[in-house]
GUFI-364300 format. One record per atom (N, C-alpha, C): residue in three letters; residue number from 1; x, z, y. Coordinates in nm, 4 decimals. Last residue first. Layout:
<recs>
    r    k        c1        c3        c2
  ALA  NUM         X         Z         Y
...
</recs>
This chain:
<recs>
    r    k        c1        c3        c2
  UNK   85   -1.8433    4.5942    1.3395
  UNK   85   -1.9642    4.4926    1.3814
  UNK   85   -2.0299    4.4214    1.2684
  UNK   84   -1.7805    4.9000    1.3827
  UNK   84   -1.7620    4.8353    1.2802
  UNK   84   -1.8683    4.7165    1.3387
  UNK   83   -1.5721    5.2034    1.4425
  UNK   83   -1.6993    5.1480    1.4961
  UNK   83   -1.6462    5.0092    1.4219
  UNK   82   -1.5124    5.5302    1.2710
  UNK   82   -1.4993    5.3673    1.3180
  UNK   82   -1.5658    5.3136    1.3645
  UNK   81   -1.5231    5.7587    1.2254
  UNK   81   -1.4286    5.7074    1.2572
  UNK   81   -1.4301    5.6561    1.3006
  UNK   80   -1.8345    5.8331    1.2439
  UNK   80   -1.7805    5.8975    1.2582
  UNK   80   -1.6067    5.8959    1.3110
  UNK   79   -1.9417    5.4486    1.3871
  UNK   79   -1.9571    5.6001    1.2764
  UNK   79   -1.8762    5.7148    1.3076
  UNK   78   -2.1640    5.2546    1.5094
  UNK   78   -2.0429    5.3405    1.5575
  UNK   78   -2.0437    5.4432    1.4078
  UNK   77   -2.1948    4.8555    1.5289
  UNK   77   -2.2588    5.0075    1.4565
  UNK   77   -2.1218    5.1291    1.4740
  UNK   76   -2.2778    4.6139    1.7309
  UNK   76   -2.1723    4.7132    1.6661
  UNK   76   -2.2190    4.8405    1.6006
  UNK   75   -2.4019    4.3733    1.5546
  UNK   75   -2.3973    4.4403    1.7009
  UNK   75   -2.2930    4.5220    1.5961
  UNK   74   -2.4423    4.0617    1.4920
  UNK   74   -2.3269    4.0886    1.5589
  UNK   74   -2.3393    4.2578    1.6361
  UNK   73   -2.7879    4.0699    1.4927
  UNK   73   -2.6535    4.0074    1.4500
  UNK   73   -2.5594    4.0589    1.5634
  UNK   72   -3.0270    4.2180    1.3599
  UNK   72   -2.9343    4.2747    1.4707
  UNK   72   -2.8010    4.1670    1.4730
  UNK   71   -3.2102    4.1423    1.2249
  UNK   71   -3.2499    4.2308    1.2782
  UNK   71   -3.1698    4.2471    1.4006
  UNK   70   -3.2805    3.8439    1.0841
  UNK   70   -3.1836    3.9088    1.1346
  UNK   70   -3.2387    4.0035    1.2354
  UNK   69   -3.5215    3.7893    0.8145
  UNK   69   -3.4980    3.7711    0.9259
  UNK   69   -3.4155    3.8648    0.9539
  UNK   68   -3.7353    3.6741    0.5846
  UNK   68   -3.5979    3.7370    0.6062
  UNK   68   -3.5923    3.7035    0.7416
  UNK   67   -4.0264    3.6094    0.5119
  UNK   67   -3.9421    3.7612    0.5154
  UNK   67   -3.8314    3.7776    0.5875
  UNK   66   -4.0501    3.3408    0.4816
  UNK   66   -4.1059    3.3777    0.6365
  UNK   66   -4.0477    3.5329    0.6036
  UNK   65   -4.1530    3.3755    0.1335
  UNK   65   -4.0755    3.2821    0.2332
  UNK   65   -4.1528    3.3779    0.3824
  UNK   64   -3.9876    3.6098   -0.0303
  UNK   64   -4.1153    3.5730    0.0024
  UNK   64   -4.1121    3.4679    0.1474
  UNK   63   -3.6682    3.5941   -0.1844
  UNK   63   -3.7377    3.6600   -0.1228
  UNK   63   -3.8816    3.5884   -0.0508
  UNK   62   -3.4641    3.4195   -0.2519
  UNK   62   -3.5313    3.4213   -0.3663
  UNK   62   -3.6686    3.5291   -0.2948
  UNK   61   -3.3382    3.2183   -0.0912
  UNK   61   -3.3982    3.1797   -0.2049
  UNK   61   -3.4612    3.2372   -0.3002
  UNK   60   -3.3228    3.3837    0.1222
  UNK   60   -3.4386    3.2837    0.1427
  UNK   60   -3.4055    3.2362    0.0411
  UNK   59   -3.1166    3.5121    0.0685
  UNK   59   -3.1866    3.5844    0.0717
  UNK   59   -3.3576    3.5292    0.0185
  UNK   58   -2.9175    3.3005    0.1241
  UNK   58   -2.9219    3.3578   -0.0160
  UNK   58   -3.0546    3.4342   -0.0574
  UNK   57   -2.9174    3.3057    0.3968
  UNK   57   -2.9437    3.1813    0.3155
  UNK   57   -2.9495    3.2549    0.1583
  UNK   56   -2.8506    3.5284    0.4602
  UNK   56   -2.9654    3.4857    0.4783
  UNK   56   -3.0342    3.3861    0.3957
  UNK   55   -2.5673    3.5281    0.3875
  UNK   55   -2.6893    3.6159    0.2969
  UNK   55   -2.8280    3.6052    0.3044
  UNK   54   -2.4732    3.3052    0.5381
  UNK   54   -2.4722    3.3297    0.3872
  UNK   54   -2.5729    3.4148    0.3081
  UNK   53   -2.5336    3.4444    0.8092
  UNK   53   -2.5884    3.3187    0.7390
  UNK   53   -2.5800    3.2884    0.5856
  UNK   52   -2.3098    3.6723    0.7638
  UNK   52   -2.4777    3.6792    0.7946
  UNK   52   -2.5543    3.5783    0.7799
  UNK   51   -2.0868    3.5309    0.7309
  UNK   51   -2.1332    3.5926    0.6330
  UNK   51   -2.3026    3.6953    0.6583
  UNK   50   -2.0822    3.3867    1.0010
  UNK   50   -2.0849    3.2886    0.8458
  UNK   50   -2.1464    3.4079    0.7768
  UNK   49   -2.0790    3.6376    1.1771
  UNK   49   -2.2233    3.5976    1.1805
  UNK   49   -2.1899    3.4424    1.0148
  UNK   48   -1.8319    3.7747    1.1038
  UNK   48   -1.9809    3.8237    1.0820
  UNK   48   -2.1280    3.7603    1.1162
  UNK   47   -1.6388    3.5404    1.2028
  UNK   47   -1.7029    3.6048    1.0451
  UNK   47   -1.8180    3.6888    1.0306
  UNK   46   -1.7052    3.5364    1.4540
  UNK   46   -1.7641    3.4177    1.3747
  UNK   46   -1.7515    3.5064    1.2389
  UNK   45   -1.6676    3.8133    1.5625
  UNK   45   -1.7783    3.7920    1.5508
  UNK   45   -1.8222    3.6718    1.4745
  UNK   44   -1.3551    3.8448    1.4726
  UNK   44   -1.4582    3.9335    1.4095
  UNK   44   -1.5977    3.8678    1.4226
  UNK   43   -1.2790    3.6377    1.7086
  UNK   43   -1.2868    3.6182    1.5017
  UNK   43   -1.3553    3.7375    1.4330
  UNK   42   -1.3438    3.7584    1.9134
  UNK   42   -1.4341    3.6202    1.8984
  UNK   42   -1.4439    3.5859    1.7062
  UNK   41   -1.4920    4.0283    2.0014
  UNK   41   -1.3880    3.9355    1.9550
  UNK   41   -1.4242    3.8487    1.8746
  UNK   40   -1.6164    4.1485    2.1337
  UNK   40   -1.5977    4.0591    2.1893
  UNK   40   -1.5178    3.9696    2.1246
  UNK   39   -1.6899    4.4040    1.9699
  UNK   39   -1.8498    4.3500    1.9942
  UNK   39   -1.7611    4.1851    2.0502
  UNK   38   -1.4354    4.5280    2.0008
  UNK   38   -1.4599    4.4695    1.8821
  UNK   38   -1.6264    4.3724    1.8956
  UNK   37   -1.4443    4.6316    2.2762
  UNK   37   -1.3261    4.4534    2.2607
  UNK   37   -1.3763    4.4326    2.1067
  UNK   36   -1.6169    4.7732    2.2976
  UNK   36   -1.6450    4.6563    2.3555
  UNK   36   -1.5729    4.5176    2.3011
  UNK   35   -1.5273    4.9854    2.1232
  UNK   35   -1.6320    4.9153    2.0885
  UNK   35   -1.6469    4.8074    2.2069
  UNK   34   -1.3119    5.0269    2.2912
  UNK   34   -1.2615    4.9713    2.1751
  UNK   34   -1.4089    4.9476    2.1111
  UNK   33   -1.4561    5.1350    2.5452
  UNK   33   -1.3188    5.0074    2.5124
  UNK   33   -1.3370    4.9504    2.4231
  UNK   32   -1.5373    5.3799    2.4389
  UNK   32   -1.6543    5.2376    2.4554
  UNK   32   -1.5766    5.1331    2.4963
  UNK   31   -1.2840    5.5459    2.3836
  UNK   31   -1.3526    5.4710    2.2768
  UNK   31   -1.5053    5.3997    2.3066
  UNK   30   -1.2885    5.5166    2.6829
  UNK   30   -1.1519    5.4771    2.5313
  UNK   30   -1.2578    5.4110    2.4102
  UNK   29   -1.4124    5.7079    2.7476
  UNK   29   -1.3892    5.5780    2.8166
  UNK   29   -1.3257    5.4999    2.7174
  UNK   28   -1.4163    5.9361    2.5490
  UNK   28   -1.5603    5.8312    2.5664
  UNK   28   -1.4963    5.7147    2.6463
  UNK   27   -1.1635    6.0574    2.3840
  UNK   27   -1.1993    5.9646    2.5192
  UNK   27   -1.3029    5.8987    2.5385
  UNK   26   -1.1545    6.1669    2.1310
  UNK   26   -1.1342    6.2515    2.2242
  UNK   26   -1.1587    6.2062    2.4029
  UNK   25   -1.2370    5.9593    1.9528
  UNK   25   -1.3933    6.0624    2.0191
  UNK   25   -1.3048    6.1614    2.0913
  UNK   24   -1.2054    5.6487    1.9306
  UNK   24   -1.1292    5.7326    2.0398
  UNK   24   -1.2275    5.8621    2.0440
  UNK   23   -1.2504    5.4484    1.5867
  UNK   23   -1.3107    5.6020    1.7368
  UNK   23   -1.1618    5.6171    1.7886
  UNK   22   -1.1208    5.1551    1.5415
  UNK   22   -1.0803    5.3364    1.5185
  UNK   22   -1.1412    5.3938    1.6622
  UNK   21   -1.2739    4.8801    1.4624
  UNK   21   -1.2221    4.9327    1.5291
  UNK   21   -1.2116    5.1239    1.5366
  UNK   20   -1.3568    4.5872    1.2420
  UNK   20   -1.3241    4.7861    1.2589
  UNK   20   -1.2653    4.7947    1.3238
  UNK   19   -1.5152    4.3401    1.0986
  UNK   19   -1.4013    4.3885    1.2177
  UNK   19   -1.4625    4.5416    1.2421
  UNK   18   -1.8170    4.2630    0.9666
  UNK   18   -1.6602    4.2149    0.9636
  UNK   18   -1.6432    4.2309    1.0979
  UNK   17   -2.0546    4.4163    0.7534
  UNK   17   -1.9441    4.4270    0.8615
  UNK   17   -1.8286    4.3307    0.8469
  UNK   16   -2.3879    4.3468    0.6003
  UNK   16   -2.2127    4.3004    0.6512
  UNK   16   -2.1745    4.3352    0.7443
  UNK   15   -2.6482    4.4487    0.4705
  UNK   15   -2.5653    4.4610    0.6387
  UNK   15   -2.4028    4.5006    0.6085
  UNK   14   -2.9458    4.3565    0.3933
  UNK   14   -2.8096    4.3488    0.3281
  UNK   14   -2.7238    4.3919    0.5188
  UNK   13   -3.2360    4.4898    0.2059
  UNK   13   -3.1650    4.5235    0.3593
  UNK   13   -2.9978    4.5311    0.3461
  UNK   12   -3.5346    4.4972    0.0969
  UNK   12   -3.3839    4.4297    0.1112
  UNK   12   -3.3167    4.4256    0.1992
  UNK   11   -3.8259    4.5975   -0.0422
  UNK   11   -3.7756    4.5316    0.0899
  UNK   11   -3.5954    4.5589    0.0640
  UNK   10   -3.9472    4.7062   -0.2561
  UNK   10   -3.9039    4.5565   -0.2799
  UNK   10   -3.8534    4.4795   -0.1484
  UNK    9   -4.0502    4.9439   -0.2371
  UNK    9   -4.1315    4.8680   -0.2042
  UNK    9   -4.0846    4.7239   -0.2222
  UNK    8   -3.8060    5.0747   -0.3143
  UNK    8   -3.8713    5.1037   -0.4222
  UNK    8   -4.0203    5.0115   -0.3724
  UNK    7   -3.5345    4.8772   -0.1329
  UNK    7   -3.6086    5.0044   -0.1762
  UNK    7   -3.6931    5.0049   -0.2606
  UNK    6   -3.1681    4.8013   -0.2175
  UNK    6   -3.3575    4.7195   -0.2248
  UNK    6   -3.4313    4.8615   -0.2450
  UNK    5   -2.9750    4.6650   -0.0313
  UNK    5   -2.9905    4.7912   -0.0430
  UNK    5   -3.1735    4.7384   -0.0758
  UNK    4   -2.5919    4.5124   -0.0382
  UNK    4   -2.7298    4.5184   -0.0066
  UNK    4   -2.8281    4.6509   -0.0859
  UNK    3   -2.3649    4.6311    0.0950
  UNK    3   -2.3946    4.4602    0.0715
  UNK    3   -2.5373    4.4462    0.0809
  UNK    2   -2.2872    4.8011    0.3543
  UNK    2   -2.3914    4.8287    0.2801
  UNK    2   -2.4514    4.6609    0.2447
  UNK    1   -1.9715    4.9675    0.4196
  UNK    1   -2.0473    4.8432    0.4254
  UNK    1   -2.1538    4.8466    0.3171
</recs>
């Protein structure tokens, strides 16, 4: 999880996960299952979107007004193990 990340131009890029689900990479059917039911679940997705409003809101106090904006809410990001929303 990457709280937040400021590059050397002063851009800010906070990206919360809440809810993990474990790769299937021996089953592509399997494991786009288990990224579906984590993209669907309903308590993974309200926590990740409070704690995406939180940072937003945090963001907009101190960042250039009209900057912040949600790139991607709620999607799923896949990694090597885990897929993570």
């Amino acid at each position: 999880e990457r709280f937040l990340k400021v590059d050397a131009d002063g851009t800010v890029e906070a990206r919360p996960f809440k809810g993990t689900a474990a790769r299937c990479v021996d089953d592509p059917d399997a494991d786009a299952a288990a990224a579906e039911r984590l993209r669907t679940c309903v308590k993974s997705r309200a926590e990740n979107l409070m704690i995406a409003d939180l940072l937003r809101n945090d963001l907009e106090r101190t960042c250039a007004p009209g900057s912040v904006y949600v790139e991607a809410l709620a999607a799923v990001e896949s990694f090597a193990t885990v897929h993570q929303l």
